[in-house]
C-alpha positions, 0 to 999 in steps of 0.5 A: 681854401688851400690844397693840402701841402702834398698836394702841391709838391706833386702838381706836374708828376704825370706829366714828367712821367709820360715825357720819360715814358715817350723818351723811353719809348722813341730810343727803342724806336731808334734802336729797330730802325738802326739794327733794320739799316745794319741788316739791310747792309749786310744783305746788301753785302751778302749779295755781292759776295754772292754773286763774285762767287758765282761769277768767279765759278762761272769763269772757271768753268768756262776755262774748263771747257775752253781749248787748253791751249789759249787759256792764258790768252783768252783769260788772263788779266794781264794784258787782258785783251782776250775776249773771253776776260773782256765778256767776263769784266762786262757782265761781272760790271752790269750785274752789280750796277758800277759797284766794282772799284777794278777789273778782276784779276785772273793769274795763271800759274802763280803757285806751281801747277800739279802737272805739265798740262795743267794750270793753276788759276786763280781769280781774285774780284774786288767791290766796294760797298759805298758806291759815291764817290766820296766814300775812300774808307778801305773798310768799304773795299771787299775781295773774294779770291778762288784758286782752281786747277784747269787742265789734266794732272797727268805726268 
């Protein structure tokens, strides 16, 4: 006996129907697992900056109580053989595991100071995300810069 024509036109329908359904399915999957990796990379990003932040008020403050009188030979980078910016490069280093790309840099003075007795400083700190070697995209290279004002504003 022969199966009605209709019959044998839709011979395969579930099953093309459950392979579009598991498509569907596995690019949503796909989609979770690329926005779980981006947020995961933000975090990670989010962690640096913080702690640059951190690390950079922490130098502040120690000029704030250091003598003001070796500011910029205990703490400017250029030529950066005081020991205070030597402690500071070493700790900044170990607490992101290598993932500095330079040595911060710490500028006395380089707008005008408030006051005769005081110093305007400014610390910029630059890391790069991708820590392989291969990675040279600028789009990995992050920077955080403050300014502060050490010393007394009296004229």
């Amino acid at each position: 006996m022969n199966a009605p024509r209709s019959m044998r036109y839709q011979a395969g329908a579930y099953l093309l129907e459950a392979l579009v359904g598991i498509l569907i399915f596995s690019l949503g999957v796909l989609g979770i697992v690329g926005l779980q990796a981006q947020s995961l990379r933000n975090t990670s990003d989010a962690s640096l900056r913080a702690e640059a932040v951190f690390a950079a008020n922490q130098l502040i403050g120690q000029m704030w109580v250091d003598d003001e009188s070796n500011l910029i030979n205990n703490y400017a980078s250029s030529p950066g053989t005081g020991q205070p910016y030597q402690n500071f490069v070493t700790e900044l280093q170990a607490a992101q595991g290598g993932a500095w790309i330079q040595n911060p840099t710490v500028q006395f003075d380089v707008q005008p100071p408030p006051s005769p007795t005081s110093h305007v400083v400014t610390i910029t700190i630059q890391w790069r995300t991708c820590t392989e070697a291969s990675c040279t995209s600028t789009a990995d290279v992050h920077s955080y810069t403050t300014a502060a004002v050490i010393g007394q504003n009296q004229w």
